[in-house]
C-alpha positions in Angstrom: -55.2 -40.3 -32.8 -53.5 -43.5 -34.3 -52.8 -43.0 -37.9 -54.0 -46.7 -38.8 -56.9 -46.3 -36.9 -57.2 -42.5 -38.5 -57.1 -44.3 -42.4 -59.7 -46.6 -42.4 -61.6 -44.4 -40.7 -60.6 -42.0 -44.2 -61.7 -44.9 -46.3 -64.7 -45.8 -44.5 -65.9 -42.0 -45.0 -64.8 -41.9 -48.8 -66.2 -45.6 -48.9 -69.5 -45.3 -47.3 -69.6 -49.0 -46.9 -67.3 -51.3 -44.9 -66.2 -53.7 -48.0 -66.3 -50.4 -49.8 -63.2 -49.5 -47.5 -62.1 -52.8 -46.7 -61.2 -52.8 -50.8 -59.8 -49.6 -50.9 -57.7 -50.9 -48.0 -57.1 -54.4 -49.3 -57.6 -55.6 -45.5 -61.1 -57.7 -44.6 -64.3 -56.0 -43.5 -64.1 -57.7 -39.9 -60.5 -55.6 -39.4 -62.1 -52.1 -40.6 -65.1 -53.0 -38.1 -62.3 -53.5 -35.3 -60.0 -50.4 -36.2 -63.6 -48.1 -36.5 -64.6 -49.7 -32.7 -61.3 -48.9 -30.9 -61.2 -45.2 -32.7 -64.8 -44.7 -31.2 -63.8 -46.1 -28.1 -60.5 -44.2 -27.4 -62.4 -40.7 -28.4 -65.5 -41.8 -26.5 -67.7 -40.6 -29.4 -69.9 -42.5 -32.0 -68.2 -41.1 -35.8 -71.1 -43.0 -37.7 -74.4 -43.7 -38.4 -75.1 -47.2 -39.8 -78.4 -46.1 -42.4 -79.9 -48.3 -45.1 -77.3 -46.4 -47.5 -74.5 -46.9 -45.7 -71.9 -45.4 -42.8 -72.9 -41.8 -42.8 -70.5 -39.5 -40.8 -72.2 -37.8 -37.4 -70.6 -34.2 -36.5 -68.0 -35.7 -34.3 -67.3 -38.2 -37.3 -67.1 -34.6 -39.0 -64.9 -33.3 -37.2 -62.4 -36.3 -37.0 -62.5 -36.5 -40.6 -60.9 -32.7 -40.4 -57.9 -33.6 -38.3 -57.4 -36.8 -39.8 -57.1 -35.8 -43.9 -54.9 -33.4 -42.2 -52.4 -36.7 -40.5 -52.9 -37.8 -44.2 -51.3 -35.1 -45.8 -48.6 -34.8 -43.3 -48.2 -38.7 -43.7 -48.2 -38.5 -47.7 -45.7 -35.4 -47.6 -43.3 -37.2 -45.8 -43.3 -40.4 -48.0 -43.4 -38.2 -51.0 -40.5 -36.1 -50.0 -38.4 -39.5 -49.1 -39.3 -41.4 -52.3 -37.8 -38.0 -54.2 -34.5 -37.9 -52.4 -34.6 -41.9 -53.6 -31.9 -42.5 -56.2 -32.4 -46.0 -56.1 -34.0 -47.5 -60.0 -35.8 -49.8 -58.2 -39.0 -50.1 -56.1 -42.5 -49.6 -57.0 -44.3 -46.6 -59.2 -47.7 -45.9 -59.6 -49.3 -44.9 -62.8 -52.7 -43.9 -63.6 -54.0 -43.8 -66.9 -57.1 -44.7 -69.3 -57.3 -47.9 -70.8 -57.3 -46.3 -74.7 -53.5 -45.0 -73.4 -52.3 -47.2 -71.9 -53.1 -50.0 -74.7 -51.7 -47.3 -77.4 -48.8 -46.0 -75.2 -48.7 -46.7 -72.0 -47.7 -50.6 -72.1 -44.8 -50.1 -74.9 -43.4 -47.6 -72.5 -43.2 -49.8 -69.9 -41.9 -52.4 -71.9 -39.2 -50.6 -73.0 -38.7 -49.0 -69.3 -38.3 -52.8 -68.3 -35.8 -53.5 -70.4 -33.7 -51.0 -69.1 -34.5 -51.0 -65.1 -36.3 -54.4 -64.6 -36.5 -53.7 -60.6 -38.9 -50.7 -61.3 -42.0 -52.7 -60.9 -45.4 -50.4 -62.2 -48.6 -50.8 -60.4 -51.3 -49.3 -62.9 -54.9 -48.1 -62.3 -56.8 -48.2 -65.4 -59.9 -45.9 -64.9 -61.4 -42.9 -66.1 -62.0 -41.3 -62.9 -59.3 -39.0 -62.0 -57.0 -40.6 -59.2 -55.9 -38.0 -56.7 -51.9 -37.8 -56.9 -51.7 -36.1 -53.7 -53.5 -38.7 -51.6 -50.8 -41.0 -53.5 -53.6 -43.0 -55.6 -50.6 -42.6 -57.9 -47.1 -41.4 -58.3 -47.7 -40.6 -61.9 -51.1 -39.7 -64.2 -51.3 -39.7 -68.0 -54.4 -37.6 -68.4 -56.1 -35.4 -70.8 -57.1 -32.7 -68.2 -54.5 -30.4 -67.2 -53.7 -29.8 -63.3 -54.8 -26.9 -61.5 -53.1 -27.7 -58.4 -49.4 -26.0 -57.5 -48.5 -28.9 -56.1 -48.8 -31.1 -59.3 -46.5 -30.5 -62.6 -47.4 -31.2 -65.5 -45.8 -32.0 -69.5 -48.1 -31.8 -72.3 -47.3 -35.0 -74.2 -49.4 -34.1 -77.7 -52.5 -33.2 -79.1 -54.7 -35.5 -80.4 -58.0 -35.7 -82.7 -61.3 -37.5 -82.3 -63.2 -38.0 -85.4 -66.7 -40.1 -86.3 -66.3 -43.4 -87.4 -68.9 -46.4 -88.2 -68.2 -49.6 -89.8 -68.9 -50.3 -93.5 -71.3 -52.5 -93.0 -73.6 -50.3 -90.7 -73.3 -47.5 -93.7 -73.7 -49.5 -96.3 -77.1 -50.4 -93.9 -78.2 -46.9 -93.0 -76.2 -44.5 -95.1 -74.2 -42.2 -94.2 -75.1 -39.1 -91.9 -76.5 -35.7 -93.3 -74.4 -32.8 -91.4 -77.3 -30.5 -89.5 -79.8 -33.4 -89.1 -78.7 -34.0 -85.3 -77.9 -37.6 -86.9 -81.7 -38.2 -87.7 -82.0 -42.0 -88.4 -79.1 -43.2 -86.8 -78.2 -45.5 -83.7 -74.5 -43.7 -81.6 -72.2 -45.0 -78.6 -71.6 -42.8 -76.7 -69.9 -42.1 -73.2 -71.6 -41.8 -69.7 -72.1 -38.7 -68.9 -70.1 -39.2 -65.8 -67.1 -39.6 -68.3 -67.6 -37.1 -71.2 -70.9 -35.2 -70.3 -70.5 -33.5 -73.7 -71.6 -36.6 -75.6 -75.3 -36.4 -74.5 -75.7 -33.4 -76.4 -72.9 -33.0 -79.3 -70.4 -35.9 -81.3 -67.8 -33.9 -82.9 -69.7 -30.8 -83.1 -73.2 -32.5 -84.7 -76.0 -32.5 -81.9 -77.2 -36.4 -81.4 -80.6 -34.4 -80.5 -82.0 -36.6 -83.5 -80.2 -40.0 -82.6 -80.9 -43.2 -81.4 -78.8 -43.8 -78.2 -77.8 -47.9 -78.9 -74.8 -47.8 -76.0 -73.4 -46.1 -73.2 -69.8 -47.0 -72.1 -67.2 -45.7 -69.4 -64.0 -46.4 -71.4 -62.5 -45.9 -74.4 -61.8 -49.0 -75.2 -65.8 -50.2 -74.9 -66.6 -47.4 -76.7 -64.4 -48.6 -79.5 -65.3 -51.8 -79.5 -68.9 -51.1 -79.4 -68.4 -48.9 -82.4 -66.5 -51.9 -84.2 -69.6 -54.2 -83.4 -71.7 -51.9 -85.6 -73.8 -50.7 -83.1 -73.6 -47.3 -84.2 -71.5 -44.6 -84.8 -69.0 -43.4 -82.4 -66.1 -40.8 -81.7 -63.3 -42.2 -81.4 -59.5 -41.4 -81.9 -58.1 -40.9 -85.0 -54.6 -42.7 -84.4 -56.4 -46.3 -83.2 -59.9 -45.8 -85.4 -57.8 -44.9 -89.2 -55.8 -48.0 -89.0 -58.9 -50.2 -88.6 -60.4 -51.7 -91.7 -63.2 -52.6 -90.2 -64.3 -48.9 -89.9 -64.9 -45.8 -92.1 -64.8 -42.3 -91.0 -67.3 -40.0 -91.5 -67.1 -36.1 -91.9 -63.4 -36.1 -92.1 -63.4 -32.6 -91.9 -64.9 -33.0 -88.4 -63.0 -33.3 -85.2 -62.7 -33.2 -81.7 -59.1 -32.1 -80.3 -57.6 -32.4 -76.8 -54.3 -33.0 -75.0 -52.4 -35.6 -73.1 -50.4 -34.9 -69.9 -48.2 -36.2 -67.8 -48.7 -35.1 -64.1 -46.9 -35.8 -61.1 -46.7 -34.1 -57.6 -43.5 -31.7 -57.6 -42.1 -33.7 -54.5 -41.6 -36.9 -56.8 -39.9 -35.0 -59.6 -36.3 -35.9 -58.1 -36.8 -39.7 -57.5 -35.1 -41.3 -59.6 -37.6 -44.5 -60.6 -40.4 -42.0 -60.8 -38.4 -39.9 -63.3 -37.5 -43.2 -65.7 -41.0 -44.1 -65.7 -41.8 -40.3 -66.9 -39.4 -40.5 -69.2 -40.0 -43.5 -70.6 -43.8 -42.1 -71.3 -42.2 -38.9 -72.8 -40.4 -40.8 -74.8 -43.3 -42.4 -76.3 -44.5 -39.5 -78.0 -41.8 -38.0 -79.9 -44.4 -36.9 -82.8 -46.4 -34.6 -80.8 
């Protein structure tokens, strides 16, 4: 099987769709359509069917899809365990992160890390999806979940606090809160549930059982912002939401904790621009 055939086949069955994969790719749809025809053809099988909802794998696409995540590994292995016998500070890194971190830590990192090596150049994905490290989506993750896998290591970078915060003008409006009313009477922002399923039944502990649902957002940074419009109240982190005078926190005793991480795959602990960029990031939270 020929491994560039054998990927955007992978991406047409993660995809579903062929601008789905083509994107994933960043080659053209017609090029995906001519790599999936020649793969058909030189296993004289069909791999899809073409429904309404999209390119739906058929049991030989099944199979296929078997043999070929297992080229990928053995084709992300070997670039992994080059890249961390690389002592060259130079080349590219990939980071993944949320938007909330990498506004608040993230960017002054890489400023700094610029400064030093300016031939490191850093591709960041901003998302709140977790991007798979060992189908090299990334080099390096900044996350809040830790790693399960053995083949990723991980640093814990610090613990941080979520509080609830609305802006003076919506409490001056609606009043503050009464803890144990499930927030009767008031309008939240909250996350999708595809991001923080918790938020659909508690805020910081309260239940929102009571509450008026104003937003749904999929980053932190909407979610902030949506909070600052005085669309409702939201939970938000402490270090960005107590600096801003445009809101007030409520409950102060109230919080939400979790922890930030660092994760990379063990093969990439050696190389030396992946290791700046991770220090760079470590560096950024000396307080923790």
């Amino acid at each position: 099987m020929d491994w560039d055939h054998a990927r955007i086949f992978l991406a047409l069955c993660r995809a579903g769709t062929l601008r789905g994969a083509a994107a994933q790719l960043g080659v053209d749809q017609a090029t995906v359509g001519r790599r999936l025809a020649a793969m058909e053809s030189s296993l004289n099988a069909r791999l899809f069917l073409r429904t309404p909802d999209g390119y739906v794998p058929t049991p030989a696409g099944e199979t296929a899809r078997r043999s070929a995540e297992l080229m990928e590994q053995a084709a992300h292995q070997l670039q992994r365990e080059m890249q961390g016998i690389d002592n060259r500070l130079s080349g590219v890194v990939r980071l993944a992160t949320t938007d909330t971190m990498a506004a608040h830590f993230v960017i002054d990192a890489m400023h700094r890390l610029h400064k030093k090596h300016p031939d490191i150049r850093i591709v960041m994905s901003v998302d709140t999806q977790i991007s798979s490290l060992t189908r090299r989506e990334a080099d390096l993750a900044v996350r809040t979940v830790k790693p399960t896998s053995p083949d990723l290591i991980s640093r814990h970078l610090a613990r941080r606090a979520a509080g609830l915060y609305a802006t003076r003008s919506y409490l001056k409006q609606r009043g503050e809160p009464q803890p144990g009313t499930g927030l009767a009477g008031h309008d939240i922002v909250i996350y999708h549930a595809s991001v923080a399923p918790r938020h659909a039944e508690k805020i910081c502990g309260e239940p929102v059982h009571n509450a008026r649902v104003a937003m749904e957002v999929n980053t932190g940074l909407m979610l902030l912002e949506a909070t600052r419009a005085g669309l409702g109240i939201g939970e938000l982190p402490t270090h960005m939401a107590d600096a801003d005078p445009r809101l007030k926190r409520i409950w102060p005793q109230r919080e939400h904790s979790y922890d930030m991480y660092l994760v990379m795959h063990s093969d990439l602990n050696r190389s030396a621009r992946v290791r700046a960029v991770a220090d760079a990031i470590i560096e950024s939270f000396p307080g923790k």
